[in-house]
N, CA, C and O atoms as a GROMACS GRO file, in nm:
protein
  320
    1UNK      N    1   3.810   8.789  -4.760
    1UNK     CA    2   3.739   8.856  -4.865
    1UNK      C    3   3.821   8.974  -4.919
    1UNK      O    4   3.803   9.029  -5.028
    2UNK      N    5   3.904   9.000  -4.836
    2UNK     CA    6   4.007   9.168  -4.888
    2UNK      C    7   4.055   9.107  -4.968
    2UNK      O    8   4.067   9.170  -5.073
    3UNK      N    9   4.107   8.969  -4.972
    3UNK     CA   10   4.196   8.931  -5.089
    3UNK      C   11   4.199   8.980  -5.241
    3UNK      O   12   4.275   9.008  -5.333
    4UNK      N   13   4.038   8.970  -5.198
    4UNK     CA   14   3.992   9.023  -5.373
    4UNK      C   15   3.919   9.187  -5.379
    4UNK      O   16   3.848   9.236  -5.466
    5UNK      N   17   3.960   9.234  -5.276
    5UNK     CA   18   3.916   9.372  -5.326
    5UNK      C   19   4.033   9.447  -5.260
    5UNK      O   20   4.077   9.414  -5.151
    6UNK      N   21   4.092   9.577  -5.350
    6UNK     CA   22   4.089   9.684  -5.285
    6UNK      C   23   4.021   9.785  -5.198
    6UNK      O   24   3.905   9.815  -5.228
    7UNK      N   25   4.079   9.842  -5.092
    7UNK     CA   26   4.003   9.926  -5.007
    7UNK      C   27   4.066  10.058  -5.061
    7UNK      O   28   4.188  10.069  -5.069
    8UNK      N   29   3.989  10.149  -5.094
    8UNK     CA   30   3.977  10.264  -5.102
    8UNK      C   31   3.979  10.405  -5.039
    8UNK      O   32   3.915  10.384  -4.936
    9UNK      N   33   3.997  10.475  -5.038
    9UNK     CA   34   4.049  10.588  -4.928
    9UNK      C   35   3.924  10.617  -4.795
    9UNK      O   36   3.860  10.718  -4.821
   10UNK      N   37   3.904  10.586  -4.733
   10UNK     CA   38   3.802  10.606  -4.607
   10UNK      C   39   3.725  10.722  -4.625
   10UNK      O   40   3.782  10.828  -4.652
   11UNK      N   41   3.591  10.716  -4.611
   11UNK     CA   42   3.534  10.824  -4.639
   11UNK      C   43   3.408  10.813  -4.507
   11UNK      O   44   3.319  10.728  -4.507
   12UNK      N   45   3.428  10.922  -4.399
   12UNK     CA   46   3.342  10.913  -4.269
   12UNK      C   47   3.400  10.782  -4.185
   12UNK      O   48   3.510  10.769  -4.130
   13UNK      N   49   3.296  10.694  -4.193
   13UNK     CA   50   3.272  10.516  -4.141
   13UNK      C   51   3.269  10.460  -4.235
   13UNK      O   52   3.219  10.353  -4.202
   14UNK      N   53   3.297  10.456  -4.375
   14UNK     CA   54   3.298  10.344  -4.465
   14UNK      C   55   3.390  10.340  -4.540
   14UNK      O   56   3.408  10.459  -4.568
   15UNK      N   57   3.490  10.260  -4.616
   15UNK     CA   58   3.538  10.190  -4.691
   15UNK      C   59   3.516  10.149  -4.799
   15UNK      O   60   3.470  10.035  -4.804
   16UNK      N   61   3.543  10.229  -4.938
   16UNK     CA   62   3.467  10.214  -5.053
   16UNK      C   63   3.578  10.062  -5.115
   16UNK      O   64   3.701  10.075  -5.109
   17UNK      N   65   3.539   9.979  -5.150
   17UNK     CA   66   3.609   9.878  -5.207
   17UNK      C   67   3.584   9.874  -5.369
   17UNK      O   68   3.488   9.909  -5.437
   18UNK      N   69   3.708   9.819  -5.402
   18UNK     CA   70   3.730   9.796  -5.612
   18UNK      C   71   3.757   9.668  -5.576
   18UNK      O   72   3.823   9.632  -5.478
   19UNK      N   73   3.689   9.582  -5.681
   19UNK     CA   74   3.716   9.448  -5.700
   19UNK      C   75   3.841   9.443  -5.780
   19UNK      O   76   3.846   9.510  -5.884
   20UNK      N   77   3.962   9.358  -5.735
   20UNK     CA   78   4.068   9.346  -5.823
   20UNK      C   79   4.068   9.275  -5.984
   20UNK      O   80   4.144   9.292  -6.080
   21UNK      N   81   3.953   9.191  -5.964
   21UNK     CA   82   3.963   9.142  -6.086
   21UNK      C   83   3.876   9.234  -6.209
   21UNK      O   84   3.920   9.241  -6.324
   22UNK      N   85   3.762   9.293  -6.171
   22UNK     CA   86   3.703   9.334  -6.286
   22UNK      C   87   3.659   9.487  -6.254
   22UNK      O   88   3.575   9.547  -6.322
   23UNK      N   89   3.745   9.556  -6.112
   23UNK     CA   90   3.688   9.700  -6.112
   23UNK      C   91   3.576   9.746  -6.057
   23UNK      O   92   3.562   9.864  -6.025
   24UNK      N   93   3.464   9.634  -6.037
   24UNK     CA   94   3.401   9.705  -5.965
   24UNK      C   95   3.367   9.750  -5.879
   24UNK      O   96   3.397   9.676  -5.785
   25UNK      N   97   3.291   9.877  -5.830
   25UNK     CA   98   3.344   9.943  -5.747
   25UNK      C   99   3.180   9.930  -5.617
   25UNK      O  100   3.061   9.948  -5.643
   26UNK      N  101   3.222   9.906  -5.533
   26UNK     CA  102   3.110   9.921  -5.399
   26UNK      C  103   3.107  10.049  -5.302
   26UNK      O  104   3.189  10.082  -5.216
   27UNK      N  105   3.039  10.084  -5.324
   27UNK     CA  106   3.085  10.238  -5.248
   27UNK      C  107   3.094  10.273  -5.078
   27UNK      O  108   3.148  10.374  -5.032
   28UNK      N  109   3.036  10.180  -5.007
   28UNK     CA  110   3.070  10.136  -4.879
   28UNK      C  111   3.114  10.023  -4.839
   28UNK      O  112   3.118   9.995  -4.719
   29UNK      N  113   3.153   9.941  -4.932
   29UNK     CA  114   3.257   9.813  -4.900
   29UNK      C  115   3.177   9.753  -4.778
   29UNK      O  116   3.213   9.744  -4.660
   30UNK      N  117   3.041   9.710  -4.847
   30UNK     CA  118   3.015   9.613  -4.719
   30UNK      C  119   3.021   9.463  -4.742
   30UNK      O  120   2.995   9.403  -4.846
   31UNK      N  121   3.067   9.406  -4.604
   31UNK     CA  122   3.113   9.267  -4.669
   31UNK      C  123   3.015   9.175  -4.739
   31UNK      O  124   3.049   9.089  -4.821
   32UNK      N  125   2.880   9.200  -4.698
   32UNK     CA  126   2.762   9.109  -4.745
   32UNK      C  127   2.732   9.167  -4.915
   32UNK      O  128   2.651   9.116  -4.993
   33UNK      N  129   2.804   9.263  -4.938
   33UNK     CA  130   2.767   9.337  -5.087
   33UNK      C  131   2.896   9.234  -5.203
   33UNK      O  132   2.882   9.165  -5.304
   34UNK      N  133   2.997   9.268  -5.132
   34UNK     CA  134   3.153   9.194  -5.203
   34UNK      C  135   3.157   9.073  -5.208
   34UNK      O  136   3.228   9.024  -5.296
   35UNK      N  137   3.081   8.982  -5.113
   35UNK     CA  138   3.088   8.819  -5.106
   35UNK      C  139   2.956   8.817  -5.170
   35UNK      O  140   2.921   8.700  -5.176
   36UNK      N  141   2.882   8.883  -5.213
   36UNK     CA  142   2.743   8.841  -5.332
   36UNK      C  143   2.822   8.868  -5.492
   36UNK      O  144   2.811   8.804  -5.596
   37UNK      N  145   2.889   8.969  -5.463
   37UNK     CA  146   2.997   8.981  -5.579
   37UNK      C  147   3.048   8.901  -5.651
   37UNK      O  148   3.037   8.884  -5.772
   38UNK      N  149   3.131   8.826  -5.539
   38UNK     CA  150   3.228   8.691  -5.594
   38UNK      C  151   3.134   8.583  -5.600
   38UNK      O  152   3.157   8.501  -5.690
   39UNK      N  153   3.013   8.556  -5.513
   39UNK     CA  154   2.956   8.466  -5.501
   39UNK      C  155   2.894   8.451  -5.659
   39UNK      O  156   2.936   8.367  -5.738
   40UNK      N  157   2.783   8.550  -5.692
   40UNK     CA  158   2.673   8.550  -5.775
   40UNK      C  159   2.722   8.654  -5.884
   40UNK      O  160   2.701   8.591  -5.988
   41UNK      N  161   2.765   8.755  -5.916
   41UNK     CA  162   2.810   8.840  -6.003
   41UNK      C  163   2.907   8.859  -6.098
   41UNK      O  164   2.891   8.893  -6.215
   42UNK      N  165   3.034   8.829  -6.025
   42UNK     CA  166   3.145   8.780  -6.116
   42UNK      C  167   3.180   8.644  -6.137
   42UNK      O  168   3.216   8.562  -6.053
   43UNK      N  169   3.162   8.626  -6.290
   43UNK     CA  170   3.167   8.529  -6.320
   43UNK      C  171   3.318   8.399  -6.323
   43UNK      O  172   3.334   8.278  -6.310
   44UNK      N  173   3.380   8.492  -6.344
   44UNK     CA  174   3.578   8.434  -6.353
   44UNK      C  175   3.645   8.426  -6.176
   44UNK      O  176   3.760   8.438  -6.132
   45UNK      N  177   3.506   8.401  -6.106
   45UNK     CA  178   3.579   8.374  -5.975
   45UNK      C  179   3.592   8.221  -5.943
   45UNK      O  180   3.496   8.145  -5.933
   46UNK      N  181   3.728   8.186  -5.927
   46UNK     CA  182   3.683   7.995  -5.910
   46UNK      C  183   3.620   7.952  -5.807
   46UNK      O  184   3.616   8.012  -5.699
   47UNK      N  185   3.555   7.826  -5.837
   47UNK     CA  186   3.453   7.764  -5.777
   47UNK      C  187   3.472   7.746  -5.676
   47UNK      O  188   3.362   7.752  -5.620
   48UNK      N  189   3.576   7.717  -5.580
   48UNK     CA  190   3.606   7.702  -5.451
   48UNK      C  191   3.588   7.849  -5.353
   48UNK      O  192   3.557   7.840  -5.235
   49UNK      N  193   3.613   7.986  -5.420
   49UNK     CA  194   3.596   8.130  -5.325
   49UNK      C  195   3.403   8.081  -5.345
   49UNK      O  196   3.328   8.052  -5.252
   50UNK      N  197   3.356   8.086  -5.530
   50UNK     CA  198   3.257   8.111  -5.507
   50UNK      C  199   3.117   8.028  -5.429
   50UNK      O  200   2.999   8.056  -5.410
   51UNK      N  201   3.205   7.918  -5.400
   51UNK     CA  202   3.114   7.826  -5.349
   51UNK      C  203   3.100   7.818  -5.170
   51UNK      O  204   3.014   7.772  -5.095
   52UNK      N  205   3.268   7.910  -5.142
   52UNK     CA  206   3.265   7.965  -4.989
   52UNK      C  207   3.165   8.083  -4.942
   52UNK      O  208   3.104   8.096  -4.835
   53UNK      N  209   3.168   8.166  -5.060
   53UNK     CA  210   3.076   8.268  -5.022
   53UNK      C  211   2.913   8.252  -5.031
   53UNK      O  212   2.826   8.312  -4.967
   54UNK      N  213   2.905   8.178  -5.104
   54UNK     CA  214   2.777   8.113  -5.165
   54UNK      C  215   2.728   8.044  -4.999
   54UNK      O  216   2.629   8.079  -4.935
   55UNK      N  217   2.793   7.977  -4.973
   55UNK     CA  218   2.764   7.941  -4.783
   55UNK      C  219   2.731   8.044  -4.687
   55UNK      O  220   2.636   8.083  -4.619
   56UNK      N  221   2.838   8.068  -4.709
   56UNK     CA  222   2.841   8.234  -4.614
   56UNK      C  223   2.737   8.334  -4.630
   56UNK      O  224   2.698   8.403  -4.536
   57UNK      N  225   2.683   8.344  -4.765
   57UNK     CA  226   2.531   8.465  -4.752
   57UNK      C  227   2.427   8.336  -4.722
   57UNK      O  228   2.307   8.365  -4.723
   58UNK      N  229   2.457   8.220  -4.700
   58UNK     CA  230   2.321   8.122  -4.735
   58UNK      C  231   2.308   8.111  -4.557
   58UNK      O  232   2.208   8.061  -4.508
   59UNK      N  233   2.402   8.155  -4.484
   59UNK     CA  234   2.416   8.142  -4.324
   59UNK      C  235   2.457   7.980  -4.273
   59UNK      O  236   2.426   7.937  -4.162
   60UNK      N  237   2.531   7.902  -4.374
   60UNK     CA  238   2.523   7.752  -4.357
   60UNK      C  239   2.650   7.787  -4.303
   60UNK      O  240   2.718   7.875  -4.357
   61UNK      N  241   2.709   7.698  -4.148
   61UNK     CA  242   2.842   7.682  -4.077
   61UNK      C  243   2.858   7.603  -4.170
   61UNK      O  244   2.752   7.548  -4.202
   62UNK      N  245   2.961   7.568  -4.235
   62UNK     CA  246   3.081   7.498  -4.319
   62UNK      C  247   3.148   7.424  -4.219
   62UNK      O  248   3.254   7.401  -4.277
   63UNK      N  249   3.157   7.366  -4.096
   63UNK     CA  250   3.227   7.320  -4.027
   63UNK      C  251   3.154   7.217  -3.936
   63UNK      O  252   3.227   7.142  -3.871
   64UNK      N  253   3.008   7.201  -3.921
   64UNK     CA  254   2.899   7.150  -3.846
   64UNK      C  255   2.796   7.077  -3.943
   64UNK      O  256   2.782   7.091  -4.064
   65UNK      N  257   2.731   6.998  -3.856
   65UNK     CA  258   2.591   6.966  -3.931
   65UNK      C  259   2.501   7.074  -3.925
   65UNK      O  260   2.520   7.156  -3.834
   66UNK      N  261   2.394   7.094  -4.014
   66UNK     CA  262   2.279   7.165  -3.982
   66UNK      C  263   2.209   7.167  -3.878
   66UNK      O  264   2.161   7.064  -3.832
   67UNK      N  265   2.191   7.295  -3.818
   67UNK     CA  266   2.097   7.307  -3.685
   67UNK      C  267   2.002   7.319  -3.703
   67UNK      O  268   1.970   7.363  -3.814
   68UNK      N  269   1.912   7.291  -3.619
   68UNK     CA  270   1.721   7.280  -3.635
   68UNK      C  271   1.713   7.417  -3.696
   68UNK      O  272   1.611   7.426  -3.764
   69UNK      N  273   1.781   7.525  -3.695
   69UNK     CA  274   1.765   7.653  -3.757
   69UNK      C  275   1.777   7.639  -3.916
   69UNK      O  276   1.682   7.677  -3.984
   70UNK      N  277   1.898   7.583  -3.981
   70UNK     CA  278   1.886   7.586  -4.111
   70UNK      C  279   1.850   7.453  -4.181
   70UNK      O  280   1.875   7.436  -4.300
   71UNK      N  281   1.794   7.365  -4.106
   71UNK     CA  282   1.703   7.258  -4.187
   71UNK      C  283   1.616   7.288  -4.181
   71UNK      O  284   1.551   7.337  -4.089
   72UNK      N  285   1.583   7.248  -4.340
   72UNK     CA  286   1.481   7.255  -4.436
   72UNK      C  287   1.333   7.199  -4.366
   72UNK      O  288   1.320   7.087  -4.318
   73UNK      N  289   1.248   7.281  -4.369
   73UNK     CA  290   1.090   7.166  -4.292
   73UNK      C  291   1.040   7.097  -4.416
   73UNK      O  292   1.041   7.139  -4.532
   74UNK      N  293   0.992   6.971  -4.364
   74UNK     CA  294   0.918   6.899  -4.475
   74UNK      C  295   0.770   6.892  -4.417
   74UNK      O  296   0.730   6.894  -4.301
   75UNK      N  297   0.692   6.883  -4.552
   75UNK     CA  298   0.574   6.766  -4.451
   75UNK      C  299   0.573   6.667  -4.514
   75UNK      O  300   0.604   6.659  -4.633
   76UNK      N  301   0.527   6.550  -4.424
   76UNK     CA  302   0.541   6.400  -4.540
   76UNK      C  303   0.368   6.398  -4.592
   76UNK      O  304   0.278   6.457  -4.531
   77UNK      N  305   0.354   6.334  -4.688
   77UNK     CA  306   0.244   6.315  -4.724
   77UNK      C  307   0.211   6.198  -4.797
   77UNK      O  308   0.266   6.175  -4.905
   78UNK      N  309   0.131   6.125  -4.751
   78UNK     CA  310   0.083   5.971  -4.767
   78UNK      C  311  -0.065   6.010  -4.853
   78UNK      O  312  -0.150   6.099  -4.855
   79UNK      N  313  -0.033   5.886  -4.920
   79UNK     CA  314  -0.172   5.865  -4.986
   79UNK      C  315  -0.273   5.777  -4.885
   79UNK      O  316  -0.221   5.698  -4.807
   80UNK      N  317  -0.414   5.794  -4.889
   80UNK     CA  318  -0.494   5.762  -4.812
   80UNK      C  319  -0.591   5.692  -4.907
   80UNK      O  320  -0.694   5.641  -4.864
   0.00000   0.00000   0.00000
């Protein structure tokens, strides 16, 4: 995710980050703030970062099947 932001001069415990492409600025550089960034906000990010991060806030492993944790519940419903 640093790829696309600058880190900014340390201030206390946080890390203010600038997005390289369009400037904007996060004032504690947290990672769940910068990957909603690229994910949902900036638009000129290609589809492959934004579709990684788009996983990553959604909590889906990219590498596994879905666990009973992130499948979806259904109920079935029959006509009677």
């Amino acid at each position: 995710m640093w790829d696309y932001f600058f880190e900014d001069i340390r201030k206390k415990d946080h890390s203010p980050s600038i997005c390289k492409f369009c400037g904007d600025i996060k004032a504690k550089g947290r990672p769940s703030e910068m990957m909603a960034h690229l994910a949902l906000q900036y638009d000129s990010v290609k589809a492959p970062v934004k579709e990684k991060y788009l996983k990553v806030l959604a909590g889906v492993n990219q590498t596994s099947e879905p666990t009973s944790s992130t499948k979806l519940a259904y109920t079935k419903v029959t006509n009677k």
